[in-house]
N, CA, C and O atoms as a Tripos MOL2 file, in Angstrom:
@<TRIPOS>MOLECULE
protein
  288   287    72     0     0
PROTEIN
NO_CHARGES

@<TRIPOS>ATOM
      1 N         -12.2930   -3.5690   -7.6000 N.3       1 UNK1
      2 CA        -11.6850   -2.6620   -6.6520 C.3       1 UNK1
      3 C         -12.6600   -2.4100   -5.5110 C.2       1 UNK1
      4 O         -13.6590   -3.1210   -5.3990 O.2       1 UNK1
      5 N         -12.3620   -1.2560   -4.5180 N.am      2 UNK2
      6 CA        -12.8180   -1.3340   -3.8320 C.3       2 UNK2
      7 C         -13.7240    0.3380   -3.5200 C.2       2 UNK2
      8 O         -13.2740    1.4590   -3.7570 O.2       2 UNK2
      9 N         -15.4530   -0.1170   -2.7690 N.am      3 UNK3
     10 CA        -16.0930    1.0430   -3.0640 C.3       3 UNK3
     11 C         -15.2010    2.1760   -1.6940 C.2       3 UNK3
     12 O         -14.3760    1.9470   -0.8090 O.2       3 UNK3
     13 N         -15.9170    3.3690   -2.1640 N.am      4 UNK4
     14 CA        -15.3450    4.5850   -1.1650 C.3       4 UNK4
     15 C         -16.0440    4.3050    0.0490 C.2       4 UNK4
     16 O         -15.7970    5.1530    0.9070 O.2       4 UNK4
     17 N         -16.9310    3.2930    0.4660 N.am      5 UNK5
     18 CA        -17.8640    3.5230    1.7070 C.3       5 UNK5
     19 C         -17.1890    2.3420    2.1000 C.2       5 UNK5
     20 O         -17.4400    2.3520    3.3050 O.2       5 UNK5
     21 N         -16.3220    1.0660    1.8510 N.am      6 UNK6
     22 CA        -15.7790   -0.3360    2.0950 C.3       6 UNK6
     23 C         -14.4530    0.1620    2.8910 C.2       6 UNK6
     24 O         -14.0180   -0.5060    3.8290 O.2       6 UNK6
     25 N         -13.7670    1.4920    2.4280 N.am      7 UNK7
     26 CA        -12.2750    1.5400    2.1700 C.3       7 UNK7
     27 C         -11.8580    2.9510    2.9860 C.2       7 UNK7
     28 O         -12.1090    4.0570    2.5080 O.2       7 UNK7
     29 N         -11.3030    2.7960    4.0540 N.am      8 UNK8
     30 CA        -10.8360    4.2180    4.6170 C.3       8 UNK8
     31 C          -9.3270    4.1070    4.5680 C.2       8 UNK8
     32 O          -8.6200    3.1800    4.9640 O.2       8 UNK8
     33 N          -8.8890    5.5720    3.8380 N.am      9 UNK9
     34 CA         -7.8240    5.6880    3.7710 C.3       9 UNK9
     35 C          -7.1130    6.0440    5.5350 C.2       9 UNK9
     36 O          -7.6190    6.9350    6.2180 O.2       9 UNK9
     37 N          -6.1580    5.3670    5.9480 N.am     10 UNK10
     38 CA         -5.9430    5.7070    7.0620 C.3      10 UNK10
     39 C          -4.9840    6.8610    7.2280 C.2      10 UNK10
     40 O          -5.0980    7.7490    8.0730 O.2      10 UNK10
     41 N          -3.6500    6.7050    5.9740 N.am     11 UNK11
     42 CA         -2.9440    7.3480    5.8340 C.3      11 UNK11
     43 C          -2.2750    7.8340    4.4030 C.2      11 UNK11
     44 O          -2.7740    7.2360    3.4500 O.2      11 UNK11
     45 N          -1.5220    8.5370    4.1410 N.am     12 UNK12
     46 CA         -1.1030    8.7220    2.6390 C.3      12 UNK12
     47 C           0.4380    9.1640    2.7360 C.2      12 UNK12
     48 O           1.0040    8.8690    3.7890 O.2      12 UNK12
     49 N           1.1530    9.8160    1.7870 N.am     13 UNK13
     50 CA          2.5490   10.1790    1.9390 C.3      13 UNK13
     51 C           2.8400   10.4900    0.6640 C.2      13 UNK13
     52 O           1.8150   10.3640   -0.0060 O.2      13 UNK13
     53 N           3.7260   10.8260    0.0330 N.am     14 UNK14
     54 CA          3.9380   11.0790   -1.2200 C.3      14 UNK14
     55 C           5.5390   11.4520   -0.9840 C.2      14 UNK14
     56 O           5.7940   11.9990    0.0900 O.2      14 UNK14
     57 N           6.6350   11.2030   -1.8970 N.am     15 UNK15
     58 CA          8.0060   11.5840   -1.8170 C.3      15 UNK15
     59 C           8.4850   10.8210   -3.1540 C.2      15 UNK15
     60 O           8.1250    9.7390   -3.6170 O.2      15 UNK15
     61 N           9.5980   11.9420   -3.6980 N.am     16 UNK16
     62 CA         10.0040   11.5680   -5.1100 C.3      16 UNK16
     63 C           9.2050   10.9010   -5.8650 C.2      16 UNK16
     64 O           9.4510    9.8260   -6.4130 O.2      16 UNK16
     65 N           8.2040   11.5350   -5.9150 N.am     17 UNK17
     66 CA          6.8530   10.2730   -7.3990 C.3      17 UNK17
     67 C           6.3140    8.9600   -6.9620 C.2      17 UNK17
     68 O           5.7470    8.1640   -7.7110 O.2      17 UNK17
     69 N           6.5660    8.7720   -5.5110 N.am     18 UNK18
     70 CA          6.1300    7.8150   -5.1960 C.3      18 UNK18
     71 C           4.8620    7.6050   -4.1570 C.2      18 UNK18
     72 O           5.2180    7.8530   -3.0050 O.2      18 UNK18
     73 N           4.0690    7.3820   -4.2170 N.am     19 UNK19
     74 CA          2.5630    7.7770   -3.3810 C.3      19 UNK19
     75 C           2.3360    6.5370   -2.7440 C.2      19 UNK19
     76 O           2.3300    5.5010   -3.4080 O.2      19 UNK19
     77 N           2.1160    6.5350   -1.3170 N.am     20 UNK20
     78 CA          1.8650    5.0890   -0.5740 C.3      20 UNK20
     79 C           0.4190    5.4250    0.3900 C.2      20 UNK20
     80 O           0.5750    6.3530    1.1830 O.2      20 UNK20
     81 N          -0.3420    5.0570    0.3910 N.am     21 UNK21
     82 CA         -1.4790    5.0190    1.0790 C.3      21 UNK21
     83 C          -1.6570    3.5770    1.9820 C.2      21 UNK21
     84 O          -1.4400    2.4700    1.4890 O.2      21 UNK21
     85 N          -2.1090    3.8020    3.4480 N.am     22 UNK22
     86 CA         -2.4140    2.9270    4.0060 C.3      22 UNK22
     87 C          -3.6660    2.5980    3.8780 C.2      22 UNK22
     88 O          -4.1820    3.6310    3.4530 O.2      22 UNK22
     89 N          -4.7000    1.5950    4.0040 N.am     23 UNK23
     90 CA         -5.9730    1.5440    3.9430 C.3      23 UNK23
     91 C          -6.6180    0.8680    4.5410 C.2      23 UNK23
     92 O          -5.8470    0.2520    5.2770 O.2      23 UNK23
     93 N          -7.6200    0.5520    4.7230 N.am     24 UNK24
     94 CA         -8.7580   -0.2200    6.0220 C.3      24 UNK24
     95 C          -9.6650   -0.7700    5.2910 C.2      24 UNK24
     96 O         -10.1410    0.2800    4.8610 O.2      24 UNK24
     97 N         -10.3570   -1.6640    4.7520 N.am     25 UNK25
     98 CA        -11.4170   -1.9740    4.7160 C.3      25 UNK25
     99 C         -11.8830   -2.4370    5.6290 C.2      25 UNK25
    100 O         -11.3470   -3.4440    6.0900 O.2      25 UNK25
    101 N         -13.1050   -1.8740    6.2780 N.am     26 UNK26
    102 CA        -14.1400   -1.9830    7.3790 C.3      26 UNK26
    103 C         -14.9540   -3.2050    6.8450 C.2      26 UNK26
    104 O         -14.9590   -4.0950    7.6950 O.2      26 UNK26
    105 N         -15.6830   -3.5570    5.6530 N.am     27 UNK27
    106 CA        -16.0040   -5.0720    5.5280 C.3      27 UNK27
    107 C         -15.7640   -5.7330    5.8910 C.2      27 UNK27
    108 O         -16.3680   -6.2820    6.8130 O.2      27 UNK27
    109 N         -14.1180   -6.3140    5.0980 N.am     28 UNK28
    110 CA        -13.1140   -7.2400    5.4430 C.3      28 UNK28
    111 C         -12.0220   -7.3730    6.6650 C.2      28 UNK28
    112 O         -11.2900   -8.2080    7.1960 O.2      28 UNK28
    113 N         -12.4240   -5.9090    6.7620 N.am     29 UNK29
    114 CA        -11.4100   -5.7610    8.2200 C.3      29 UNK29
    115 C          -9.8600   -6.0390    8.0150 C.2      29 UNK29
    116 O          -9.2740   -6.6210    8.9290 O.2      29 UNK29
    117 N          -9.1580   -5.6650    6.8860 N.am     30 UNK30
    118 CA         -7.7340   -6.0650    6.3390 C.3      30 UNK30
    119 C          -7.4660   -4.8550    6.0150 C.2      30 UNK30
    120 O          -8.2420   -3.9090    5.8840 O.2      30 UNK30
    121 N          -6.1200   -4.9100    5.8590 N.am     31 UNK31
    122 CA         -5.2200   -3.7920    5.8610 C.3      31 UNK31
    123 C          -4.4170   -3.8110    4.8630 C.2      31 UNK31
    124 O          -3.4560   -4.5500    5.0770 O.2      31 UNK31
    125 N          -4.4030   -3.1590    3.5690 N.am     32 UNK32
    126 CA         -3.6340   -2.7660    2.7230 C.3      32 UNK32
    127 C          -2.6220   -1.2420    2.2560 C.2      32 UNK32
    128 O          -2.9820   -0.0730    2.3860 O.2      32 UNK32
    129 N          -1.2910   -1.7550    1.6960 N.am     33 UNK33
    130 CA         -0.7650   -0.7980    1.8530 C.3      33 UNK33
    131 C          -0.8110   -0.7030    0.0160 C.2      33 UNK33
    132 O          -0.3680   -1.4500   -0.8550 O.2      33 UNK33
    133 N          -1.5290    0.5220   -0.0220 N.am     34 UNK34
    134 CA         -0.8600    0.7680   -2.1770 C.3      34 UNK34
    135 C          -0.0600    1.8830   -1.9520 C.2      34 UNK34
    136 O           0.1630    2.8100   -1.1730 O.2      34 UNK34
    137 N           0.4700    1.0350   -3.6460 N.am     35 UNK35
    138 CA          1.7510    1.9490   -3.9940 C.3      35 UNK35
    139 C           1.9290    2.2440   -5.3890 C.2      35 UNK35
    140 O           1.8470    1.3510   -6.2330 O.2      35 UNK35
    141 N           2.1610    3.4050   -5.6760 N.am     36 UNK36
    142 CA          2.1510    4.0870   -7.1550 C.3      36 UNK36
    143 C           3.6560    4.9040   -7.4000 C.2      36 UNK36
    144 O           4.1070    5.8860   -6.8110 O.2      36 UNK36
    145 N           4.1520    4.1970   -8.3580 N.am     37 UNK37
    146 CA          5.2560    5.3360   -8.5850 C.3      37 UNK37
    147 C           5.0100    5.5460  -10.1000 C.2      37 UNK37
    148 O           4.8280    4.9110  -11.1390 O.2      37 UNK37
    149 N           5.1380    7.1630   -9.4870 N.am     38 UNK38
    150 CA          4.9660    7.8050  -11.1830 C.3      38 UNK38
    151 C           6.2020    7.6300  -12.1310 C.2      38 UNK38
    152 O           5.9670    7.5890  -13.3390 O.2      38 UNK38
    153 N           7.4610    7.5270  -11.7080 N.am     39 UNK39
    154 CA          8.4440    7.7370  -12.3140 C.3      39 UNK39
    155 C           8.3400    6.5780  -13.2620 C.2      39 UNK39
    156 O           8.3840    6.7180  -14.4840 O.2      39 UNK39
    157 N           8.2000    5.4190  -12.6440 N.am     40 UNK40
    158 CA          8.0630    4.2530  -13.7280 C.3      40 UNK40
    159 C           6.8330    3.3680  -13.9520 C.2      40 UNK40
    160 O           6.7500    2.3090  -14.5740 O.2      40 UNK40
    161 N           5.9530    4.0250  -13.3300 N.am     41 UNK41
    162 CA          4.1460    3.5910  -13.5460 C.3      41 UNK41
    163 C           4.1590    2.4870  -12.9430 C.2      41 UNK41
    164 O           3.1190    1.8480  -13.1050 O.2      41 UNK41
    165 N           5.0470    1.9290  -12.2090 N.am     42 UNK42
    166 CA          4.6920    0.7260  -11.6540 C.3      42 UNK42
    167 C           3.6850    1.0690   -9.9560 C.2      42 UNK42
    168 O           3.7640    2.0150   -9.1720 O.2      42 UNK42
    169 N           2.9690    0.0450   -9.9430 N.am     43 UNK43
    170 CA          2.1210   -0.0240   -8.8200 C.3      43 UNK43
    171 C           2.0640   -1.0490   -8.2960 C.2      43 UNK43
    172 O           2.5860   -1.9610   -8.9380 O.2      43 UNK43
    173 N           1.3700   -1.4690   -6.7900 N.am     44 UNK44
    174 CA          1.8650   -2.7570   -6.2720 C.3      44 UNK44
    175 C           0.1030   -2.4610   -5.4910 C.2      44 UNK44
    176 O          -0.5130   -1.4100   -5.6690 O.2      44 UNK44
    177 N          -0.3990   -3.5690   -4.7020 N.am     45 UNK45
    178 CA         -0.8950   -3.3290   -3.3610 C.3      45 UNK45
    179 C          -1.0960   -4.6060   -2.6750 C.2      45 UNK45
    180 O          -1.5570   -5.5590   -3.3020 O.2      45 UNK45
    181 N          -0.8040   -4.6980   -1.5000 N.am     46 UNK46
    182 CA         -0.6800   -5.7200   -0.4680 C.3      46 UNK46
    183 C          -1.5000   -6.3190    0.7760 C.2      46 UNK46
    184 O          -1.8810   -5.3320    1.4050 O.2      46 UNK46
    185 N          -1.8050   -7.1160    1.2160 N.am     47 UNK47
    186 CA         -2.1720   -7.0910    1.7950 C.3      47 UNK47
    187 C          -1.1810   -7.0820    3.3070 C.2      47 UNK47
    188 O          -0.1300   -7.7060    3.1600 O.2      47 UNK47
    189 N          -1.3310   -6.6120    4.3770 N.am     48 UNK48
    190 CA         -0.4220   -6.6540    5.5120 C.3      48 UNK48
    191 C          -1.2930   -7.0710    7.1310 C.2      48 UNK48
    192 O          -2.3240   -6.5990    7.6100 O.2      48 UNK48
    193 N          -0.4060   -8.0790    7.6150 N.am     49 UNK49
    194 CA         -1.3290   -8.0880    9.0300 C.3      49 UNK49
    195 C          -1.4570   -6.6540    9.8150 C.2      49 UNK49
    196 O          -0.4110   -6.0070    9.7740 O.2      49 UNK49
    197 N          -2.4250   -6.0990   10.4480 N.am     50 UNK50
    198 CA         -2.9950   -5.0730   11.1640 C.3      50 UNK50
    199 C          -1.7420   -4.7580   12.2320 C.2      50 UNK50
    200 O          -1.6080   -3.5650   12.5050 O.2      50 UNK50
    201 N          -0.8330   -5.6690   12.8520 N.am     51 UNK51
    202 CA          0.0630   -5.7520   13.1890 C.3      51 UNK51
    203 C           1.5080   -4.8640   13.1670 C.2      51 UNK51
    204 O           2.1820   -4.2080   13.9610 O.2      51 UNK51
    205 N           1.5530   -5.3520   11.4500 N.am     52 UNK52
    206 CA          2.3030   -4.5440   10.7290 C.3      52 UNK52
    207 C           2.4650   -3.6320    9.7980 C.2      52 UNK52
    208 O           3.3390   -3.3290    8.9850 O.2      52 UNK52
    209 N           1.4150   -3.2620   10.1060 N.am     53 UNK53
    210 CA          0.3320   -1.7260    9.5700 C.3      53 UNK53
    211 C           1.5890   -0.7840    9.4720 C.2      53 UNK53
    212 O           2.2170   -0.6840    8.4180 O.2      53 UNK53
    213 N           1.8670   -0.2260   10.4010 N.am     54 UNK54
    214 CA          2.7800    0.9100   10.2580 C.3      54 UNK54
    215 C           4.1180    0.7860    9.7900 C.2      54 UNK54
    216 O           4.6570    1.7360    9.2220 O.2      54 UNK54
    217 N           4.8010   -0.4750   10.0030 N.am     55 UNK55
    218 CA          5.8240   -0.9300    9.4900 C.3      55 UNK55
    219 C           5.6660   -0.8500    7.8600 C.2      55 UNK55
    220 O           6.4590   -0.3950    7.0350 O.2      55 UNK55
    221 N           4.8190   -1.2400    7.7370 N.am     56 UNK56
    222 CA          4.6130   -2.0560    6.0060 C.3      56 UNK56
    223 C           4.3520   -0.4500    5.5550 C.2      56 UNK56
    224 O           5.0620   -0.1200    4.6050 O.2      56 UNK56
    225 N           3.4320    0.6360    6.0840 N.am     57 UNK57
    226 CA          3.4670    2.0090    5.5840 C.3      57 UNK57
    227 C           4.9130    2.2960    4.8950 C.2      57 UNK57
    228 O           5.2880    2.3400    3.7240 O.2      57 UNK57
    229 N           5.8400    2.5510    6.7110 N.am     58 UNK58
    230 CA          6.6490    3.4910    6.1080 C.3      58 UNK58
    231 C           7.5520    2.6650    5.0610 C.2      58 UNK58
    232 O           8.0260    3.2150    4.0670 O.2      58 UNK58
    233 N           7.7580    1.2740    5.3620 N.am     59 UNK59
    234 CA          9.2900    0.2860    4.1040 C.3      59 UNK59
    235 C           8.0430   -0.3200    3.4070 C.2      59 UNK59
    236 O           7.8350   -1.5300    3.5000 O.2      59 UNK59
    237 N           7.1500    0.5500    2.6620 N.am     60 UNK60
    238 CA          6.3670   -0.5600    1.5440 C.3      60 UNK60
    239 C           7.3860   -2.0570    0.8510 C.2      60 UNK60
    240 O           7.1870   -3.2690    0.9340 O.2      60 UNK60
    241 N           8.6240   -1.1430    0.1060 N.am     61 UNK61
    242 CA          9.3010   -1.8650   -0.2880 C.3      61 UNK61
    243 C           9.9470   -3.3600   -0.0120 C.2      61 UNK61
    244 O          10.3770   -4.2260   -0.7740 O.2      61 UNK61
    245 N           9.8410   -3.2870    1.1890 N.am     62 UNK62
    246 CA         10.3850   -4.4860    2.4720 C.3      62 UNK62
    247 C           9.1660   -5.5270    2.1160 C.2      62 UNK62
    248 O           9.5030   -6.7010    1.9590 O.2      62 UNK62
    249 N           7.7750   -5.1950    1.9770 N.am     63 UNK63
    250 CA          6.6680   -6.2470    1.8210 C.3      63 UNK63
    251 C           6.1060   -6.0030    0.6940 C.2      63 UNK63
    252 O           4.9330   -6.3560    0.5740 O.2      63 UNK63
    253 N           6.7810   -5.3370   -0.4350 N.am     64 UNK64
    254 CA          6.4450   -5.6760   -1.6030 C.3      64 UNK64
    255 C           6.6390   -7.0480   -2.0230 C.2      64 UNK64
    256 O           7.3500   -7.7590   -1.3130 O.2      64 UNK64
    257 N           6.0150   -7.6190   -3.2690 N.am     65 UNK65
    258 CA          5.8090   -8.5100   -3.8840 C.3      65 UNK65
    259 C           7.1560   -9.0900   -4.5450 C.2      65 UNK65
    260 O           7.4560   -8.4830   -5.5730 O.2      65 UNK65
    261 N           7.9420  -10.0180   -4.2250 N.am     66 UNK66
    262 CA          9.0270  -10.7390   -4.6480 C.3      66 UNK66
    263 C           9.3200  -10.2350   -5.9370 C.2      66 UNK66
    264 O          10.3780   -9.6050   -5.9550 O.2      66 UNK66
    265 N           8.5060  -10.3330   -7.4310 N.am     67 UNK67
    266 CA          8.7020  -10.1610   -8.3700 C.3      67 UNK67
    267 C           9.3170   -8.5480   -8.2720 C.2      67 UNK67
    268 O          10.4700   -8.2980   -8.6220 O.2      67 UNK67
    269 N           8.5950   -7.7410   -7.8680 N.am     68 UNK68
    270 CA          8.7690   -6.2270   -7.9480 C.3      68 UNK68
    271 C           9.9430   -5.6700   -7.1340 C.2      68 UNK68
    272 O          10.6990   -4.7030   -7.2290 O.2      68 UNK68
    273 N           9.7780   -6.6560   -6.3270 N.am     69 UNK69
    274 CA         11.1540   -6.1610   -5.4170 C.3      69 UNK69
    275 C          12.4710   -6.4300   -6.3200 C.2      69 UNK69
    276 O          13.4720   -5.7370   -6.1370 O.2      69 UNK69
    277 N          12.4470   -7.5070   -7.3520 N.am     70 UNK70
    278 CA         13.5660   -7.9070   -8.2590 C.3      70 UNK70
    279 C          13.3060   -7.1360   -9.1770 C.2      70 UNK70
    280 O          14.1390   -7.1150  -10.0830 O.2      70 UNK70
    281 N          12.4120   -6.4640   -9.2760 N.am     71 UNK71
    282 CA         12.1090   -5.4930  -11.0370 C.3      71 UNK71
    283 C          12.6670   -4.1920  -10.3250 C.2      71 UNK71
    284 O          13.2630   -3.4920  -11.1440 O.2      71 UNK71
    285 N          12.6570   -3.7760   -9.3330 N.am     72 UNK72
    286 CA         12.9410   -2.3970   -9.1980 C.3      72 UNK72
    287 C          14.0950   -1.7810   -8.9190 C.2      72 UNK72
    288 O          14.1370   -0.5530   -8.8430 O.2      72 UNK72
@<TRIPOS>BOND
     1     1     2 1
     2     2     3 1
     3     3     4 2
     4     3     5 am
     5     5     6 1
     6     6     7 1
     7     7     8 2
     8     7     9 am
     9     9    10 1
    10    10    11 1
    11    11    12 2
    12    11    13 am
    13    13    14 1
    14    14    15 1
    15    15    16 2
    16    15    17 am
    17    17    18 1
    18    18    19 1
    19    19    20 2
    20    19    21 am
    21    21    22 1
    22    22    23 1
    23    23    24 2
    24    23    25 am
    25    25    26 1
    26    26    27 1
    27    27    28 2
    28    27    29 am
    29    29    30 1
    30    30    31 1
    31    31    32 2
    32    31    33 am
    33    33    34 1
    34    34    35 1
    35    35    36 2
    36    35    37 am
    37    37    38 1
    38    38    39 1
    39    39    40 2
    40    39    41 am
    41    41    42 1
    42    42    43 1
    43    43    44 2
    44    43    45 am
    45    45    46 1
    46    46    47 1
    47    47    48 2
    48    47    49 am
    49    49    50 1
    50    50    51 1
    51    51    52 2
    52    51    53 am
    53    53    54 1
    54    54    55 1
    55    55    56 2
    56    55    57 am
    57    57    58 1
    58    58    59 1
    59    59    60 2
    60    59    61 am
    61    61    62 1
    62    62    63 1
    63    63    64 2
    64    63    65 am
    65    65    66 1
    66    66    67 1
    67    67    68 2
    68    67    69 am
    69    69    70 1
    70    70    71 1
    71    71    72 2
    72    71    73 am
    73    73    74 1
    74    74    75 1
    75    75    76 2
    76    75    77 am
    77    77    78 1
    78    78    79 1
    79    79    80 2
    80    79    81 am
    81    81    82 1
    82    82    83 1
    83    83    84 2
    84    83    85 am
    85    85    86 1
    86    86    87 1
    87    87    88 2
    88    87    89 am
    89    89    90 1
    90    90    91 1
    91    91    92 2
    92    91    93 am
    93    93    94 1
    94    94    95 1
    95    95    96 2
    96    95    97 am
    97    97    98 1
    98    98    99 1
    99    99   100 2
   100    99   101 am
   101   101   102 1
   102   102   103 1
   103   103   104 2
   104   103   105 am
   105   105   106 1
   106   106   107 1
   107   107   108 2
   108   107   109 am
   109   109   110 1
   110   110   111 1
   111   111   112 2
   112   111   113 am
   113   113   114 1
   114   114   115 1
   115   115   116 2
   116   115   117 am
   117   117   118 1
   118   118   119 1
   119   119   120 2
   120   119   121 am
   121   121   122 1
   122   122   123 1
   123   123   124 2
   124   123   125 am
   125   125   126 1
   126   126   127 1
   127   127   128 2
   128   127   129 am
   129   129   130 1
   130   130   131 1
   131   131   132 2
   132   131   133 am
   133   133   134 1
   134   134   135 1
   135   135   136 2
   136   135   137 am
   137   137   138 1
   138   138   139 1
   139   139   140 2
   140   139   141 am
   141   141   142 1
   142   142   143 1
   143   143   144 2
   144   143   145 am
   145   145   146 1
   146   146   147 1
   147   147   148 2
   148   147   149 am
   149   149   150 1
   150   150   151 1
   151   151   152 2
   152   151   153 am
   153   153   154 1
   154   154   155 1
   155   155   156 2
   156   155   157 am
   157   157   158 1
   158   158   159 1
   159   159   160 2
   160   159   161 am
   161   161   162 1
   162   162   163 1
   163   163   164 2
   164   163   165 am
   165   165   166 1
   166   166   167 1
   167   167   168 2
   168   167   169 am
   169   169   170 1
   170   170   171 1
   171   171   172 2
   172   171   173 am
   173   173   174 1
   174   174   175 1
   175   175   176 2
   176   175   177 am
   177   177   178 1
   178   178   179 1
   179   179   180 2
   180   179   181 am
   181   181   182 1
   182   182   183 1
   183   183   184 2
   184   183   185 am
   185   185   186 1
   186   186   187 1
   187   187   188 2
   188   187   189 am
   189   189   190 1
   190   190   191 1
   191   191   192 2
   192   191   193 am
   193   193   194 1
   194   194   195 1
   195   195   196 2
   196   195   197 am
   197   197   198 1
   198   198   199 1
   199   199   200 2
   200   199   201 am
   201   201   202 1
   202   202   203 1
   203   203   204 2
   204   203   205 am
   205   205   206 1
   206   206   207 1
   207   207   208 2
   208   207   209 am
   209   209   210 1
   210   210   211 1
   211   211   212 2
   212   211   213 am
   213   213   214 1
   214   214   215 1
   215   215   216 2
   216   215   217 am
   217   217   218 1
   218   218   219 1
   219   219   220 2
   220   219   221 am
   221   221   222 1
   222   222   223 1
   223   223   224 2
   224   223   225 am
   225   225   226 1
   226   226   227 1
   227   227   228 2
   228   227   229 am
   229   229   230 1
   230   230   231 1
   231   231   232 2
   232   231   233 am
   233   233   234 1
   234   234   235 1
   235   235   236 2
   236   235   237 am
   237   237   238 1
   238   238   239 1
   239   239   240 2
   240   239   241 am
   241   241   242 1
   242   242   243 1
   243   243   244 2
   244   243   245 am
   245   245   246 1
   246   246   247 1
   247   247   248 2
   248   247   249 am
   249   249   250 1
   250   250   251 1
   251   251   252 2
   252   251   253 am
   253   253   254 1
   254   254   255 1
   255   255   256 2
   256   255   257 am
   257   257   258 1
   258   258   259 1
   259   259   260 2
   260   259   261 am
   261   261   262 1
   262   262   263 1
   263   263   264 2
   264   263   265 am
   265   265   266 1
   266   266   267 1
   267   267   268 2
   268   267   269 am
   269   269   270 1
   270   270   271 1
   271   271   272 2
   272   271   273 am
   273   273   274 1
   274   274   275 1
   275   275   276 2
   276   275   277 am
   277   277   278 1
   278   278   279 1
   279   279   280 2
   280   279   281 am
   281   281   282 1
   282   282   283 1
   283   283   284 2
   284   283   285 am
   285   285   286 1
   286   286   287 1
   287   287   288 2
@<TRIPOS>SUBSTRUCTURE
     1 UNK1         2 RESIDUE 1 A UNK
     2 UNK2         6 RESIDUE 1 A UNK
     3 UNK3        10 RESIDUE 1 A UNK
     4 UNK4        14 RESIDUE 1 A UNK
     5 UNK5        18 RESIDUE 1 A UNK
     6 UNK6        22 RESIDUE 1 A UNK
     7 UNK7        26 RESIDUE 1 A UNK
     8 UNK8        30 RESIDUE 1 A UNK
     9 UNK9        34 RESIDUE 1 A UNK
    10 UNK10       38 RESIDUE 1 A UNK
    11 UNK11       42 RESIDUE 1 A UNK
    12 UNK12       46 RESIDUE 1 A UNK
    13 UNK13       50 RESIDUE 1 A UNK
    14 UNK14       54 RESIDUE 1 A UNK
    15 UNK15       58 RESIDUE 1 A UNK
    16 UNK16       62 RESIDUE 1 A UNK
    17 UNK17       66 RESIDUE 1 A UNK
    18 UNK18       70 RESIDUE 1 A UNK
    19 UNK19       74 RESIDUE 1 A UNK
    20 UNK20       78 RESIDUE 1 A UNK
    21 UNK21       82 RESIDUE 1 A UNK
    22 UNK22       86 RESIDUE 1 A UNK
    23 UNK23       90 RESIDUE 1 A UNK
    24 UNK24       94 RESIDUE 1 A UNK
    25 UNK25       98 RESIDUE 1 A UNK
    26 UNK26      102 RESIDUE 1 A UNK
    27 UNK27      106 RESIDUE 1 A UNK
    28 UNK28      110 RESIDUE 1 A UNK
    29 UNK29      114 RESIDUE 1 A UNK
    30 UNK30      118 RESIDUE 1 A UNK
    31 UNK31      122 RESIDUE 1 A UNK
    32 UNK32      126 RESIDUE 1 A UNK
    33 UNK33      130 RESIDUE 1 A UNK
    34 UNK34      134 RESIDUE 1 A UNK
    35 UNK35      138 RESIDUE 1 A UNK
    36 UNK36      142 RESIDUE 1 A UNK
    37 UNK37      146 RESIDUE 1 A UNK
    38 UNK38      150 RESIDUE 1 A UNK
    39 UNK39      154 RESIDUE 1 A UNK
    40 UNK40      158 RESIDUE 1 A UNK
    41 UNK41      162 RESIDUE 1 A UNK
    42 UNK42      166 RESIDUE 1 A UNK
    43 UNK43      170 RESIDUE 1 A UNK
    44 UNK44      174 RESIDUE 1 A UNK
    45 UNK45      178 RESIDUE 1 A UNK
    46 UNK46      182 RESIDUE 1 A UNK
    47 UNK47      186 RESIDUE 1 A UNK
    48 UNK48      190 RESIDUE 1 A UNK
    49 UNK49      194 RESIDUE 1 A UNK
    50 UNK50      198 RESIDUE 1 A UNK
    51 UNK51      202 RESIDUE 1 A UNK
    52 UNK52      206 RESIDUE 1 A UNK
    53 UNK53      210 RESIDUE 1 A UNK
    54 UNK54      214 RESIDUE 1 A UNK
    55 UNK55      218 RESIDUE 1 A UNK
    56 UNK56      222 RESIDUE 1 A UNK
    57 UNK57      226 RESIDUE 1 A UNK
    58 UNK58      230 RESIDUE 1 A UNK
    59 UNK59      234 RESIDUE 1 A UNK
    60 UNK60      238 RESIDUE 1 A UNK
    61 UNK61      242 RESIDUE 1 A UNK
    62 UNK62      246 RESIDUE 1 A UNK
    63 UNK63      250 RESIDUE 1 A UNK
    64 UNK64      254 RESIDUE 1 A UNK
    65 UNK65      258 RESIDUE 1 A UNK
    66 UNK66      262 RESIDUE 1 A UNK
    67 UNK67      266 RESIDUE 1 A UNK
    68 UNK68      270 RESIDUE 1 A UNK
    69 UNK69      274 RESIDUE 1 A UNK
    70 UNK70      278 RESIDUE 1 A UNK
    71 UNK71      282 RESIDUE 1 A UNK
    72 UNK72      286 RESIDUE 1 A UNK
């Protein structure tokens, strides 16, 4: 995973059990969006072009992972 000094959270959100954080690593310079839902413990995290940073925030779901998008 990744250390607290690598990784700035840019943004966060939380609605119905579901928690999405945007993130930065300043190392790598990439942009990931995680995702936690409590309701069914499933979690995902992605990588997204810098591009589509804010897009990929608010519809995680839209650039979730093929498999998960069919599991959910």
């Amino acid at each position: 995973m990744y250390t607290t000094t690598e990784v700035r959270e840019l943004d966060r959100r939380s609605n119905d059990g579901v928690d999405v954080a945007l993130l930065w690593n300043a190392r790598t310079n990439r942009v990931v969006i995680a995702l936690e839902d409590d309701r069914s413990g499933d979690s995902f995290e992605i990588d997204v072009d810098a591009a589509d940073a804010l897009d990929a925030f608010r519809h995680p779901f839209a650039y979730a992972p093929r498999d998960y998008a069919l599991a959910a």
